[in-house]
Each structure stands twice: as structure tokens, then as C-alpha cells.
N, C-alpha and C positions, 0 to 999 in steps of 0.2 A: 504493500500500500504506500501512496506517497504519502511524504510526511504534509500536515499540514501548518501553513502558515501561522506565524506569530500573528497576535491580534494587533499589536502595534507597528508589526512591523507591512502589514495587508492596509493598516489607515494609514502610512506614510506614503504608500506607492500610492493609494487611491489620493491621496493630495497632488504628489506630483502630476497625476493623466489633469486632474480639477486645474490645474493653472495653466495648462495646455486645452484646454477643453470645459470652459465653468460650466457647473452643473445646472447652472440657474439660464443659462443659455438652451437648454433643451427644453421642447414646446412639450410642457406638462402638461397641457391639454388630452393629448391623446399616448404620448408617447411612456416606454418606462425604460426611465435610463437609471445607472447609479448600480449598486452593488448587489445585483440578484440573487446570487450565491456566496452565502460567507459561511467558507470552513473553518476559519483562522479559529488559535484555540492561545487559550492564556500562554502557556508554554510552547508554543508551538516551533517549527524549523523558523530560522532568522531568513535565511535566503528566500529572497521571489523567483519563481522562472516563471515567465510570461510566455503565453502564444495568443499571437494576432490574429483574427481572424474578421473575416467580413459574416460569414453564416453560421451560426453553432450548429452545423449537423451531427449525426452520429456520426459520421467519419471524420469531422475534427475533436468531438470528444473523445474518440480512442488513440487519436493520434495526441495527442495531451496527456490523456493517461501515458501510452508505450512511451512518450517524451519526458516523461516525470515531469511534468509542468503542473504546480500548485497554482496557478493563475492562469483562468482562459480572460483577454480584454475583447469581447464580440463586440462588433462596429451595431448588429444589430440587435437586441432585445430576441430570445423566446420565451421569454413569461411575460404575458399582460395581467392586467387585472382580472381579467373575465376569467382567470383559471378558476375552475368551481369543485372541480375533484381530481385524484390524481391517479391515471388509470394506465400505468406504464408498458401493458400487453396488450391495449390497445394505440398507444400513440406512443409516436419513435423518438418525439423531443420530450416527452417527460421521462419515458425509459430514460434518455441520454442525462436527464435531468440527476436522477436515482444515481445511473452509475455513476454521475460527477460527486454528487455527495458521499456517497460511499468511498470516493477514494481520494479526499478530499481536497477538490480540486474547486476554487473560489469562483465566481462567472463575474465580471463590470461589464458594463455596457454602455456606452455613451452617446451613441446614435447622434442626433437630432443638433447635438450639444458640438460633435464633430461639423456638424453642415452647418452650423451657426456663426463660429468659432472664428477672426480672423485669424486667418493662413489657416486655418481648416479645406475641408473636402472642394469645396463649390472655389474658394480659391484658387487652389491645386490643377482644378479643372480650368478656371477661367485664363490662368496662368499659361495652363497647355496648349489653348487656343494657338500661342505665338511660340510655339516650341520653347516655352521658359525665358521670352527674354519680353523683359518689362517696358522695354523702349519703345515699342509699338503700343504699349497700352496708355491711351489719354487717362481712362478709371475705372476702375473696380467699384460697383456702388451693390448694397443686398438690394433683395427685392420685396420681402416679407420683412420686416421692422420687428426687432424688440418690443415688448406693450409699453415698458417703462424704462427711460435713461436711467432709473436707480439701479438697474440690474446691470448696467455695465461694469465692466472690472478696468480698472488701471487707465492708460491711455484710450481704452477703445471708444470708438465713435458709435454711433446709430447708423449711420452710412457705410461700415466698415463688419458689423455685425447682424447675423438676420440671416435668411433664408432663400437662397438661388442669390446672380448676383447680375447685374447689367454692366456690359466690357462693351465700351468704347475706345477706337483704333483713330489712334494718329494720323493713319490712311486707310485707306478700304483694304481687305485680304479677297484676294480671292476665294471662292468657296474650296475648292481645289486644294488649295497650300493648307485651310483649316483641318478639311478633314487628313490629311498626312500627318498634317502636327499632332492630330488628335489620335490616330493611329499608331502612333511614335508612345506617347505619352502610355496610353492605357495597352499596348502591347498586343494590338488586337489588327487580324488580316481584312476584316470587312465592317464595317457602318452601314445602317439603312439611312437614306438621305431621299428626301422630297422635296422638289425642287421645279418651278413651273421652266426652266429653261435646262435644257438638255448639256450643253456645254457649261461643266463647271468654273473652267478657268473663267467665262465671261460673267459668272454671275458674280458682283462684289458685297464682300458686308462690311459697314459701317460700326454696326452695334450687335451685340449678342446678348440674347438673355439666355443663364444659364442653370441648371438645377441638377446637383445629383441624383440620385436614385428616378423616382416617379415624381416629374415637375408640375403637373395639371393645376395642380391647386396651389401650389406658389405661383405658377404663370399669372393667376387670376388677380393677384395684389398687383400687377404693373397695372401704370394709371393710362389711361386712351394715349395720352402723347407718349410717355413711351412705347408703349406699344408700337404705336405707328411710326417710331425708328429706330426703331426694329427689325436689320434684316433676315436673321439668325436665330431657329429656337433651339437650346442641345440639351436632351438628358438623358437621361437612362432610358425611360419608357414611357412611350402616350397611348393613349386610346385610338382606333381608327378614327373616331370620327376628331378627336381634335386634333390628328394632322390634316386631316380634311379642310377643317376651319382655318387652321395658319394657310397650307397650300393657297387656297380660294382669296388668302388676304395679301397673297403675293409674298410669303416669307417662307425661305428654306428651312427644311426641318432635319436635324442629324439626332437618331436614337441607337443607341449600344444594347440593350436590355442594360437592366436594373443595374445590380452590383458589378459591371465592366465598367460602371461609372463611378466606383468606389473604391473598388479590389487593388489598383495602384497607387491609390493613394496610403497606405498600409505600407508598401515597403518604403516609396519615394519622403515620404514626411513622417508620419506615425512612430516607426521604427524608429530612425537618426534621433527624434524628440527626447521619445522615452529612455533608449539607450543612452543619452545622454546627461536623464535625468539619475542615470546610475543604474535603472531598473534591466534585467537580464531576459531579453525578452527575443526573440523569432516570429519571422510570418509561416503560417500555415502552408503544409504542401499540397494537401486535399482540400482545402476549399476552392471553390470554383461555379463561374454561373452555372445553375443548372440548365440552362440552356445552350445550344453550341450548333452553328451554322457544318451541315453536313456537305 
């Protein structure tokens, strides 16, 4: 069995991800971020081993366990509130649940708090647009707003924190050059892109709006004028019919599925952060979208 975590030594590492990622940054409305699993015992082992992970499935909690890792940090939450009972031979992530407690392995999750977070996720991404180089970007602005400036920590702004983000370019990019850069960045051979003009190199954008995971309903907080300059929508995943909507409004649309718009951000920033903050931590080799162009 692995040993389990010190109890003071599992609230020091969960401070350091909190100043990388405040807690109060994640939209508690719907989301459950924060420490879902805590094995940590009075006495417990001093040492953290960490594994990164964008999805807690059963093949990243045995590869945790086989890794002696006392700390999974999941990008996404699998306990909500609505758990109502706990029936582990019927469902595969409370089974995974059971064996993480049993061999006591800790679960954080900070979702929401990652997509909020300046230099978080939606950065990361906005960033990638220019293959990492900040000179082509006029600004960085979120799209979804903090509810109150109290909640901000240190320097951060309201225009610098929030949900999806609007990148405005120095010069127009080609569509063409985007999606390469964006291919480059998230390690991926093909993008779906909707596009009313057949030649990408001709079509230019000015501004992007951007959203990891599923953007729908962050798109929705852009006000009519941004909107309308707007050439660029990119996120993980939209419904048919609201690229239907953008298409028909004259704006390219570039979608990855869901966690290809996440999953790199994990080794490229996540990792370096935390590693740095002392914590002994690894990305995941089995996680992966479940989905994969054949």
C-alpha cells in the first residue's frame, strides 16, 4: 500500500497549486474544485508524489497507484455534489474512487480555477494562437468576469482574470498560420475548422475569442460589439448548430474536442509551476481524449 500523506505536509502543497490557481477563482456555481480526496493522516509519509492528469479515469488511477503516487492533481473534478450513493460495481469512477482511498492516494482538482487563473489554461491557448511569441498580440482581455474585484488576489486585474479570453493581433494572421500554430502547440495532426471561404491562407483574423474545454456558454458573455470583431471562434467543442450560427455570421470556427484543448497545457505550464514550487510531480501517460480521429 502506499504510504499516505502527512496532513500538513498535503495543506502545504495544496497552498502552493492555490497561488498558482486561487481557489476563489473557480465558478462555484456549478463546479467542484478543491480537495476531493484527502488520505493524508496525522503521521503520515512527508514526501508528495504528484500525477497530473486532465481525466481521472480508471487507467490513470492504476497508473498512480503502480507509480506510488500519494497525490493525483485532476484538471477535472469526478465527484459532484449530486453523488447520492456509492455503488462501485456499478460505476467505474467510484470503483476508481474506493481503490484511491484504499491505497491512499489524495485526488485536488482545480478545474475552473485553472481556466480563470492569469497564465492559466485559456492563456496558454490564447498565447499558442502566435506560436508563443507575444509581439503579435495587441491583448489578452477574459470574456466571463469575476462577480467581484474582492476576489482578486495580488496584482490581478478583472480584464486579466475570468473565463475564455478575446486576443487581439497587431496584424491580421492568417487562418492558415493559426491553425499550424495551434497544431504545434497542442501536438495534434488535424483541427475541425468552419470557414465560409475555402482558401485559408486568404481568410485573415483580426481578433479571437477563445475558451478551453466547451466555450458555448462563455461565448455568450461577449457583448454584440465584440462579437462583431470577431473573426475567430476556438475551443474545444461546440454544438452543430452553434457553428452553424458563427459560420452564417461570417466567422471561422476551429474545434479540437474537449480536453486537446487542455491536455498540453499540463506538461507546457502546470508541471514547470508546480515542480518549481518544490512539489515532485509527473504528467500522466494514459490519459488521453477519448476520442481520436481514425
Amino acid at each position: 500500500m502506499i504510504k499516505a500523506v502527512s496532513r500538513t505536509t498535503l495543506q502545504s502543497v495544496v497552498s502552493k497549486i492555490v497561488k498558482h490557481y486561487p481557489s476563489q477563482y473557480a465558478d462555484s456555481s456549478w463546479d467542484n474544485t478543491g480537495l476531493l480526496i484527502d488520505c493524508s493522516e496525522e503521521d503520515g509519509e512527508a514526501h508528495v508524489k504528484a500525477l497530473l492528469t486532465i481525466d481521472l479515469t480508471k487507467e490513470v488511477a492504476q497508473e498512480a497507484i503502480d507509480k506510488q503516487c500519494n497525490l493525483i492533481i485532476a484538471y477535472h473534478p469526478f465527484i459532484f455534489p449530486n453523488l447520492k450513493s456509492i455503488r462501485p460495481l456499478e460505476n467505474t469512477q467510484q470503483n476508481s474512487l474506493i481503490k484511491l482511498v484504499k491505497n491512499n492516494v489524495s485526488v485536488y482538482c482545480p478545474h475552473t480555477a485553472v481556466d480563470a487563473a492569469k497564465g492559466g489554461v485559456n492563456d496558454w491557448l490564447s498565447l499558442g494562437l502566435v506560436s508563443y511569441q507575444p509581439d503579435k498580440i495587441k491583448s489578452i482581455t477574459s470574456i466571463e468576469r469575476l462577480s467581484n474585484p474582492k476576489l482578486l488576489v495580488g496584482t490581478d486585474t478583472m480584464e486579466e482574470v475570468g473565463y475564455g479570453r478575446v486576443v487581439q493581433f497587431h496584424t491580421a494572421l492568417s487562418l492558415s498560420a493559426i491553425i499550424n500554430s495551434l497544431k504545434a502547440l497542442m501536438n495534434l495532426q488535424h483541427l475541425q475548422v468552419s470557414s465560409n471561404v475555402r482558401n485559408l491562407d486568404t481568410y485573415m483574423v483580426s481578433a479571437a475569442a477563445v475558451c478551453a474545454g466547451s466555450g458555448a456558454g462563455v461565448f455568450k458573455a461577449l457583448s454584440p460589439t465584440d462579437l462583431q470583431a470577431i473573426d475567430l471562434i476556438f475551443t474545444g467543442e461546440l454544438s452543430h448548430h452553434d457553428v452553424l450560427r458563427y459560420k452564417e455570421m461570417g466567422k471561422a470556427v476551429i474545434v479540437c474536442n474537449h480536453s486537446n484543448s487542455e491536455r498540453g497545457y499540463l506538461k507546457d505550464e502546470m508541471l514547470p509551476r508546480l515542480a518549481n514550487e518544490g512539489i515532485d510531480c509527473t504528467v500522466s501517460d494514459t490519459d488521453m481524449d477519448p476520442l481520436r480521429v481514425i
